[in-house]
Rosetta silent file (secondary structure, phi, psi, omega in degrees, C-alpha in Angstrom):
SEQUENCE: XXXXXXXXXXXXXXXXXXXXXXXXXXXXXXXXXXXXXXXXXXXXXXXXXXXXXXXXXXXXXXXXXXXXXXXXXXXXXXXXXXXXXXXXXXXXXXXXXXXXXXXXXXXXXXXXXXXXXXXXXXXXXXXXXXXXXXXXXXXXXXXXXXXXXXXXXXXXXXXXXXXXXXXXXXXXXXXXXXXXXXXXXXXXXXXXXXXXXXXXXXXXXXXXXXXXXXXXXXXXXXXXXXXXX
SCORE:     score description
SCORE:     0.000 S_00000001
   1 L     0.000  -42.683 -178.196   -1.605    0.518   22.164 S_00000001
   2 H   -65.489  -51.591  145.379   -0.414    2.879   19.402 S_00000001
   3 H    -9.298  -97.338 -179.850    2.477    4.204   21.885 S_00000001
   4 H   -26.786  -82.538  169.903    3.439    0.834   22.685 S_00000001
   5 H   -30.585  -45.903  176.019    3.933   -0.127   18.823 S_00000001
   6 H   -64.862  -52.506  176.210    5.565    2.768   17.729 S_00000001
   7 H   -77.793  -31.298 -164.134    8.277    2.358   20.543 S_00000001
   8 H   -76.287  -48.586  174.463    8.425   -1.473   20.079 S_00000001
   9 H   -72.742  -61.224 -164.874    9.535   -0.476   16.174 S_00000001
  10 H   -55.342  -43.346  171.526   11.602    2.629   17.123 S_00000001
  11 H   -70.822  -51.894  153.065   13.428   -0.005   19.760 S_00000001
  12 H    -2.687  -82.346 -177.793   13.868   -2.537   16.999 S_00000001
  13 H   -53.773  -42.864  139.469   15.382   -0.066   14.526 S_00000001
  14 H   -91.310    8.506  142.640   17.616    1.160   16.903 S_00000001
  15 H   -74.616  -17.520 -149.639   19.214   -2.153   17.864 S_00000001
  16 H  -108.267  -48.975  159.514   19.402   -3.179   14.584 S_00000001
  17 L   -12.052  -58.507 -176.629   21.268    0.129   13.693 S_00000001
  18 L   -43.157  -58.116 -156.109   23.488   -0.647   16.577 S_00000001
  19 L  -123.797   48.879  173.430   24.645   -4.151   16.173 S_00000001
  20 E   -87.064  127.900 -145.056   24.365   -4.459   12.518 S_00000001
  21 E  -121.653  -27.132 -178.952   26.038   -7.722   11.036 S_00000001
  22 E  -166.352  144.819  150.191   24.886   -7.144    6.835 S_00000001
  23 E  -133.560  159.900 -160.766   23.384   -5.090    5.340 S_00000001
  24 E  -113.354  170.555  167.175   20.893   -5.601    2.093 S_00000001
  25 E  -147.980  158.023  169.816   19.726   -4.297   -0.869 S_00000001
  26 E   159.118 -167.030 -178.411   17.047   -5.095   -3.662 S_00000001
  27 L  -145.839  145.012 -166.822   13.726   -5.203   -5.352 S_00000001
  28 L  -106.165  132.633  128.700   10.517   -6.364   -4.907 S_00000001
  29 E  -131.498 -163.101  172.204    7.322   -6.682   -6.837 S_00000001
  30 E   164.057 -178.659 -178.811    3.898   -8.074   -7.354 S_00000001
  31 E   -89.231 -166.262 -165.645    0.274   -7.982   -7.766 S_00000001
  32 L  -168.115  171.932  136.610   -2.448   -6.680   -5.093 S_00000001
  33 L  -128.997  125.153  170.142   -6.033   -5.975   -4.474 S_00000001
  34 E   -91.582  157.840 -166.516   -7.302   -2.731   -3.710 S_00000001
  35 E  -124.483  161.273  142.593  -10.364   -2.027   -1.326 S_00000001
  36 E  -128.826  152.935  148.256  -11.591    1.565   -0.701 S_00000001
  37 E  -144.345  124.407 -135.630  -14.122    3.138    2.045 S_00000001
  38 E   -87.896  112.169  177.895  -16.198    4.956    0.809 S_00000001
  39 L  -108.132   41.266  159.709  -18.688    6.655    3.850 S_00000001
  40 L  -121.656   44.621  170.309  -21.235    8.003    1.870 S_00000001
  41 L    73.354   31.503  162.191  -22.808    4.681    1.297 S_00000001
  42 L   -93.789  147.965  176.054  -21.457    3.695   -1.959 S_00000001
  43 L  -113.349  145.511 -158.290  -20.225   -0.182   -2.279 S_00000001
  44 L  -101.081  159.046  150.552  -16.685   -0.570   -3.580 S_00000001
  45 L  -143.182 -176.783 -174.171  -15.616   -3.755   -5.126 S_00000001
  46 L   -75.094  154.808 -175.185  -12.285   -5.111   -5.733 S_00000001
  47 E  -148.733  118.135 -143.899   -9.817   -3.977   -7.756 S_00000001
  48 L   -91.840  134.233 -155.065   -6.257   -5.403   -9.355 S_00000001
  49 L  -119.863 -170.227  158.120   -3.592   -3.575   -8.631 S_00000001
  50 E  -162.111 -167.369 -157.548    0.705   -3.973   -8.368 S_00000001
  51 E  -172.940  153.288 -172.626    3.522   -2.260   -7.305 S_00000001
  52 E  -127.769  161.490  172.756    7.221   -2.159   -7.686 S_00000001
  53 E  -168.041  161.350  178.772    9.635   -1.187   -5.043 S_00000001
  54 E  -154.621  130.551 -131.492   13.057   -0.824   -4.328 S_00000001
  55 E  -147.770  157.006  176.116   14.859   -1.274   -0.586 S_00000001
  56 E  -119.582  140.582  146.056   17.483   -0.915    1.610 S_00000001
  57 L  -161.539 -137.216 -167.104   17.930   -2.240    5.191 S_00000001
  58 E  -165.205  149.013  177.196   20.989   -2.962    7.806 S_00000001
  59 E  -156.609  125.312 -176.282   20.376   -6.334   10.085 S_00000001
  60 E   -87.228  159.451  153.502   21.556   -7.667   13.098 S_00000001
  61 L    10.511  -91.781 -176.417   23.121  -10.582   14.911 S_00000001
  62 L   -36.454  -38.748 -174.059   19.978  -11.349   16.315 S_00000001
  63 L   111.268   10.221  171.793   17.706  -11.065   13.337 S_00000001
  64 E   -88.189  174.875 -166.603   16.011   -7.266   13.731 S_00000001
  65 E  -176.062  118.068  162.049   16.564   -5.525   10.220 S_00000001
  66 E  -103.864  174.197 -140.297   15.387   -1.870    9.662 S_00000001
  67 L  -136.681 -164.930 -172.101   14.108   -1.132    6.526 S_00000001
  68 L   164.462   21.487 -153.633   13.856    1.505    3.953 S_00000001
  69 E   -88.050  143.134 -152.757   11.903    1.129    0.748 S_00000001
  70 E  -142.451  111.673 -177.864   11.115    3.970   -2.557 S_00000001
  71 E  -138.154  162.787  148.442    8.268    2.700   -4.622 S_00000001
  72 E   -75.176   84.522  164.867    5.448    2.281   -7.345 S_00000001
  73 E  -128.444  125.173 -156.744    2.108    1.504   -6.219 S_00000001
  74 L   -68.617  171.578  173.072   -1.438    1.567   -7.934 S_00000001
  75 L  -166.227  157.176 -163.698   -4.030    2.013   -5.375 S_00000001
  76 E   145.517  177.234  131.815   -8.104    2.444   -5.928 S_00000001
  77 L   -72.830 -177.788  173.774  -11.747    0.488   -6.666 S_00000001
  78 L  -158.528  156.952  152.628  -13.799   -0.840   -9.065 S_00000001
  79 E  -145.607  116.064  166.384  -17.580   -0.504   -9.453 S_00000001
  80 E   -53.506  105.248  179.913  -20.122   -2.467  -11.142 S_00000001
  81 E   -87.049  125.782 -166.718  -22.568   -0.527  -13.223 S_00000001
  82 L  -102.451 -177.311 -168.208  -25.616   -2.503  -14.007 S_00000001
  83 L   -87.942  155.819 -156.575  -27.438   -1.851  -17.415 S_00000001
  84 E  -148.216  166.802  173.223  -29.640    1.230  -17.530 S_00000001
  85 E  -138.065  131.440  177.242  -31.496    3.377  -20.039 S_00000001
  86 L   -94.406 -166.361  171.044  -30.966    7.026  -19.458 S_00000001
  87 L   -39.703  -48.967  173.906  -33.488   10.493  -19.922 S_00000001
  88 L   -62.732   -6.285  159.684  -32.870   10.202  -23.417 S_00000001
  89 L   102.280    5.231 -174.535  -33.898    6.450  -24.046 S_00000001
  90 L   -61.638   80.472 -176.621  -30.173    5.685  -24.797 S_00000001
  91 E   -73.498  169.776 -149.772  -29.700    2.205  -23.054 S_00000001
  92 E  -151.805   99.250 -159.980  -26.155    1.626  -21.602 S_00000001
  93 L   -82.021  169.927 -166.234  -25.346   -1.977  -21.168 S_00000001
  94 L   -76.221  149.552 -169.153  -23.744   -3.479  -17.466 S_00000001
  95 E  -165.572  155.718  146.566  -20.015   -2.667  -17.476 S_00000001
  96 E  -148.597  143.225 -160.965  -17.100   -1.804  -14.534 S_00000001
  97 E  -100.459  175.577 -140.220  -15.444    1.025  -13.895 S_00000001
  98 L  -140.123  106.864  167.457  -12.592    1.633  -12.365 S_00000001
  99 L   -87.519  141.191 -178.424  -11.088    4.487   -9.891 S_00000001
 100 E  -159.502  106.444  170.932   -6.884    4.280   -9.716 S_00000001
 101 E   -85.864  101.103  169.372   -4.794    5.953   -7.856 S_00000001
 102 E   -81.687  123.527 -168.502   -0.778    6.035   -8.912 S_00000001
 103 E  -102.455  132.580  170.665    1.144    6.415   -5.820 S_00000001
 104 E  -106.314  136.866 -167.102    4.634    7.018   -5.419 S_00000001
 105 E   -95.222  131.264  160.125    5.226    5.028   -1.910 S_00000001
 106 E  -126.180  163.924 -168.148    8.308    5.691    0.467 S_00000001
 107 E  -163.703  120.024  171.232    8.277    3.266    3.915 S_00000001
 108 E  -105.998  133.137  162.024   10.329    3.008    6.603 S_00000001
 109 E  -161.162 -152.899 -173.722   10.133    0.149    9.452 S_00000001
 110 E  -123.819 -176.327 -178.129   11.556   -2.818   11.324 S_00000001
 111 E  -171.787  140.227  179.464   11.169   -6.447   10.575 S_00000001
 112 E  -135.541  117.743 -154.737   12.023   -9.382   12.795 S_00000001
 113 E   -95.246  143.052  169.135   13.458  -12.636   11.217 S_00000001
 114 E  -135.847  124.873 -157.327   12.928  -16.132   13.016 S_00000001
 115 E   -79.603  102.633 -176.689   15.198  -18.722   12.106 S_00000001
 116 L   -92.714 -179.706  176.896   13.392  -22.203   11.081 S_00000001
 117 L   -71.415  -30.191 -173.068   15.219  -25.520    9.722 S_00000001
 118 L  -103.723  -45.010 -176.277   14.738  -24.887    5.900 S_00000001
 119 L  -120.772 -165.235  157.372   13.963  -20.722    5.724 S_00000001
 120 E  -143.236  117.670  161.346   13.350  -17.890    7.765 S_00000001
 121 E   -81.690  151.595  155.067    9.817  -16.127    8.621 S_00000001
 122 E  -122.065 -162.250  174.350    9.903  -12.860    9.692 S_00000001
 123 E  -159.495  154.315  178.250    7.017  -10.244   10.683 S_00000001
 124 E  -173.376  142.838  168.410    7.528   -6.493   10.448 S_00000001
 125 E   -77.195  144.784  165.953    5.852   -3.280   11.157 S_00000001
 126 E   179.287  149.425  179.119    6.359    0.282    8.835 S_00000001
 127 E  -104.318  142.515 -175.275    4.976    3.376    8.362 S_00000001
 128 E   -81.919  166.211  110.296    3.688    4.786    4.735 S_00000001
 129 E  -112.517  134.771  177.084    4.097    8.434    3.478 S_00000001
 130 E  -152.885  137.314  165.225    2.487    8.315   -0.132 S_00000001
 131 E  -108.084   98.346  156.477    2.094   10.995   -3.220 S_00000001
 132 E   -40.914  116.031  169.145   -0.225   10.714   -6.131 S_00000001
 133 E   -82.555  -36.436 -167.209    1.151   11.171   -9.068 S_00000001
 134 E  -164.381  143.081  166.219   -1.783   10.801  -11.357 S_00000001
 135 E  -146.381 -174.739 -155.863   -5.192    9.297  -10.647 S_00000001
 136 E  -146.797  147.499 -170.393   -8.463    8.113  -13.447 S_00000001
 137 L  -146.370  122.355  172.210  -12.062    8.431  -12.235 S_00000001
 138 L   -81.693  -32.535 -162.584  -13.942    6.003  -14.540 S_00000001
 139 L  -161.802 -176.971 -170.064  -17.268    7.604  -13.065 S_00000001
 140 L    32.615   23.738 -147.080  -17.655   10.396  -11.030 S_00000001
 141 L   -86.721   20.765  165.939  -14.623   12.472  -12.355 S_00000001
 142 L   -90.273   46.562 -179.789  -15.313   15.846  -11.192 S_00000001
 143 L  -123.549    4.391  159.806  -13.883   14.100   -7.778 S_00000001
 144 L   -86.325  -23.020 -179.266  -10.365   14.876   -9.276 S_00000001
 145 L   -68.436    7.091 -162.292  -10.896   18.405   -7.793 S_00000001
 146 L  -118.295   -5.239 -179.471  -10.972   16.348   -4.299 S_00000001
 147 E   -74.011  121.190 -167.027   -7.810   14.489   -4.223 S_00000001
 148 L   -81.930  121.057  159.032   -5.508   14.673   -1.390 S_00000001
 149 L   -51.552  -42.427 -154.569   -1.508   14.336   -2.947 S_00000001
 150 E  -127.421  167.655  175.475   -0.047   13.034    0.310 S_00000001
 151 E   179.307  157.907 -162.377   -1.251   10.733    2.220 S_00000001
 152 L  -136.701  160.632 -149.205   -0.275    8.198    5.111 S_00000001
 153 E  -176.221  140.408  164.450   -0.577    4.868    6.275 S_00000001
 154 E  -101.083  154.854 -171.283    0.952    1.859    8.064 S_00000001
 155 E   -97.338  114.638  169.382    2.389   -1.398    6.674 S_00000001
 156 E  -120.579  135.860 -156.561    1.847   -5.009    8.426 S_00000001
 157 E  -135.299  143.855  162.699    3.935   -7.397    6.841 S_00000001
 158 E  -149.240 -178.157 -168.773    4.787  -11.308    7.221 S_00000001
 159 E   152.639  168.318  173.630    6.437  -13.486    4.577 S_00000001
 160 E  -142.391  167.330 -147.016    9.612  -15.900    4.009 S_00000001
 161 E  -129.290  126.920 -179.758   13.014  -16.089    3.174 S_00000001
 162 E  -136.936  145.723  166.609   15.555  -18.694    1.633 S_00000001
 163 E   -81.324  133.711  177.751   19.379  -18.329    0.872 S_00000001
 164 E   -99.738  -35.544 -179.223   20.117  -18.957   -2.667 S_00000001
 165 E  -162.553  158.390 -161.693   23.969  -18.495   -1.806 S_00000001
 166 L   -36.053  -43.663 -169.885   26.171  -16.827    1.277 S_00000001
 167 L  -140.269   35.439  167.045   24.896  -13.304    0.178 S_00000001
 168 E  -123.577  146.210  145.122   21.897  -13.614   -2.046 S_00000001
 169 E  -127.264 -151.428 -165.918   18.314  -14.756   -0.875 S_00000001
 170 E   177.636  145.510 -172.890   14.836  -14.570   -1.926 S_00000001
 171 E  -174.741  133.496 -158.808   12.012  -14.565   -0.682 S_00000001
 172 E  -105.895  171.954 -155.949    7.854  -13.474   -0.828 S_00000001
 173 L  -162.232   76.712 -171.650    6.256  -11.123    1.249 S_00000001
 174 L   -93.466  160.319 -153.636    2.408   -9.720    2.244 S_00000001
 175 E  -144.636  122.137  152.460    1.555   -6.794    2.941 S_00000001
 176 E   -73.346  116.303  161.151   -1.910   -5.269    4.776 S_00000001
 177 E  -148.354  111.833 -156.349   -1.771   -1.464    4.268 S_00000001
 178 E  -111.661  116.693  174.026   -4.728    0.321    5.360 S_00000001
 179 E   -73.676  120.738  164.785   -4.442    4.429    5.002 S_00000001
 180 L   -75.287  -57.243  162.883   -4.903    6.230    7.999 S_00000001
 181 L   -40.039  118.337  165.075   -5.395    9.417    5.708 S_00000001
 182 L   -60.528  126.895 -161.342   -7.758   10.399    3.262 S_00000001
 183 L   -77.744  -36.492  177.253   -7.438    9.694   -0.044 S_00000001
 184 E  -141.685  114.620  153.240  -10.332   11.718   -1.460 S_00000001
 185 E  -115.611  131.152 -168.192  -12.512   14.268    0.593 S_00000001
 186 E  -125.340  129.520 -163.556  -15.432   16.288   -0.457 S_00000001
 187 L   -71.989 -179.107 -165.938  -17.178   18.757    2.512 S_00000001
 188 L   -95.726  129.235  145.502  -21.028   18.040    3.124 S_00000001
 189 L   103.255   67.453  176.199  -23.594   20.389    0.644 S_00000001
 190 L  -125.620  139.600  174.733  -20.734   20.357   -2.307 S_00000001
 191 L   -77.684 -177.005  160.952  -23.121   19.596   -4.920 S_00000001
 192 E  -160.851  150.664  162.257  -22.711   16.714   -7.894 S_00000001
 193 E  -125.037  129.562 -178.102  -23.451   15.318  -11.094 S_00000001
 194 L   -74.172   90.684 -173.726  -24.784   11.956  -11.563 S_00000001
 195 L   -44.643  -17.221 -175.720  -23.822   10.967  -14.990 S_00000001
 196 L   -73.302  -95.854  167.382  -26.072    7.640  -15.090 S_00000001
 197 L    -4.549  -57.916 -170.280  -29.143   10.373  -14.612 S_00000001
 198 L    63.090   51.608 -167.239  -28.036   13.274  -15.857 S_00000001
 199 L  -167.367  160.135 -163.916  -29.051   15.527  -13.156 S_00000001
 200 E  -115.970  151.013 -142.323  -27.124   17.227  -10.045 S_00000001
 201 E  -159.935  127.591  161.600  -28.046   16.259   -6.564 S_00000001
 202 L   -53.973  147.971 -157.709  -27.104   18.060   -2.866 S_00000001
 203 L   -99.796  163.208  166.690  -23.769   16.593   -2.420 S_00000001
 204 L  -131.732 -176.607  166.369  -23.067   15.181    1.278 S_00000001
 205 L   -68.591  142.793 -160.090  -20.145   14.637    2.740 S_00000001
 206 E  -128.400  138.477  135.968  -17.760   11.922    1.303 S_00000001
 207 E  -145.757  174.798 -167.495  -14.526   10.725    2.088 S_00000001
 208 E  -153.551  136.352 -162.122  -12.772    7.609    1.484 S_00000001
 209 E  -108.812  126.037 -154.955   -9.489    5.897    2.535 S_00000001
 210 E   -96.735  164.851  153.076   -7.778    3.032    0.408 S_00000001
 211 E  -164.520  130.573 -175.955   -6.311   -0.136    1.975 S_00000001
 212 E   -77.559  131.948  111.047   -3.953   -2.493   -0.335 S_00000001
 213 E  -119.820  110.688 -141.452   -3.201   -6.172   -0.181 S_00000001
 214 E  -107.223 -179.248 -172.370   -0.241   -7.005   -1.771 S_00000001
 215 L  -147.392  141.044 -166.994    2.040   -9.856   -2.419 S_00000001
 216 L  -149.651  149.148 -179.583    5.676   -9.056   -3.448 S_00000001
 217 E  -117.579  131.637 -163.245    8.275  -11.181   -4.754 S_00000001
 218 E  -138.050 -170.153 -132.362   11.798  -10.082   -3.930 S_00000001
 219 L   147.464  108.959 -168.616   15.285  -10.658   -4.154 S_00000001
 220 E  -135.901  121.272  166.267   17.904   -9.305   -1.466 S_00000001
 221 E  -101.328  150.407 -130.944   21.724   -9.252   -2.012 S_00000001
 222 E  -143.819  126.568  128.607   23.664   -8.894    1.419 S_00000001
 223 E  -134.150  142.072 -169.719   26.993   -7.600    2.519 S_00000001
 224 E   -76.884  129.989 -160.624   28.372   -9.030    5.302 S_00000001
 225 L   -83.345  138.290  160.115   30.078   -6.929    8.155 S_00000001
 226 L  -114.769  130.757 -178.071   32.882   -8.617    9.733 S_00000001
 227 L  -131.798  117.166  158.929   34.916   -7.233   12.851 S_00000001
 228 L   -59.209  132.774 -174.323   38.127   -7.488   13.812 S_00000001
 229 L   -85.937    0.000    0.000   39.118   -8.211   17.406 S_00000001
């Protein structure tokens, strides 16, 4: 199945290469929610994120378009902390905290536009590489010694398109992007301390992978290839 997908985008991308009729440029942004999962039995909740981007692609005749895009995206959790009194009798009222990873994104893929009476939908496939730049641990933070910098991930994208004039459009655009990589891993018997408590615990193993859904608002100006006969 994975095969199959990978060559179904790699043929895309090089038709679109081939036979390219415009190519675009522009930028996209919007808000999100981030998810993480976490598999040492912690619950995650949602958390609001955005992103910025900025893209290239080349598009054919037909309506295949390869892709290109160099971006800004937050990435991350939330957790609800309920109210507590610690060893010291100090209560600590309900609050939530907040893990956030800033990502610089780059993505390559294909996209395939289908021509309706008023717009165009498309759908499109892409693969992630992503670098942390900086991340905030809200709770837990000796789990900054655990962060993986790069990390990887695919894009599934659908969305629509309108001409504002012969070489401008516009258009929105969501995006599923679930990390095949881990964003933060810590081996099994690394020890920790629980700050609610105030006491250290045998650590097990943890690791946990983000996945994004985002909503992007764009703008793509177009120039059009013409060939002489």
């Amino acid at each position: 199945m994975k095969k199959t997908l990978l060559f179904q985008l790699f043929f895309l991308g090089i038709s679109g290469a081939i036979f390219a009729q415009a190519t675009g440029f522009g930028i996209k942004a919007g808000p999100g929610l981030g998810f993480q999962r976490w598999n040492g039995g912690s619950k995650r909740d949602l958390l609001s994120i955005y992103h910025v981007d900025a893209f290239l692609d080349s598009e054919s005749a037909s309506g295949n378009i390869i892709y290109g895009q160099l971006g800004f995206h937050t990435r991350g959790s939330s957790s609800r902390i309920g109210p507590f009194e610690d060893v010291n009798g100090i209560y600590y009222p309900a609050r939530r905290l907040k893990t956030v990873f800033s990502n610089v994104v780059l993505e390559i893929g294909a996209k395939k536009l289908i021509q309706t009476k008023r717009f165009e939908t498309f759908y499109a496939l892409g693969v992630r590489g992503e670098y942390t730049s900086k991340s905030k641990f809200e709770f837990y933070d000796e789990l900054q010694d655990w962060v993986r910098k790069f990390n990887y991930g695919i894009s599934i994208r659908m969305g629509a398109e309108w001409k504002w004039n012969k070489l401008t459009k516009y258009g929105i655009d969501l995006n599923i992007a679930p990390d095949i990589s881990k964003q933060i891993y810590v081996p099994a018997g690394i020890r920790y301390y629980n700050p609610i408590t105030k006491t250290t615990s045998p650590g097990y193993e943890q690791s946990v992978r983000n996945i994004a859904i985002e909503l992007s608002f764009y703008i793509r100006f177009l120039q059009i290839i013409e060939y002489d006969e």
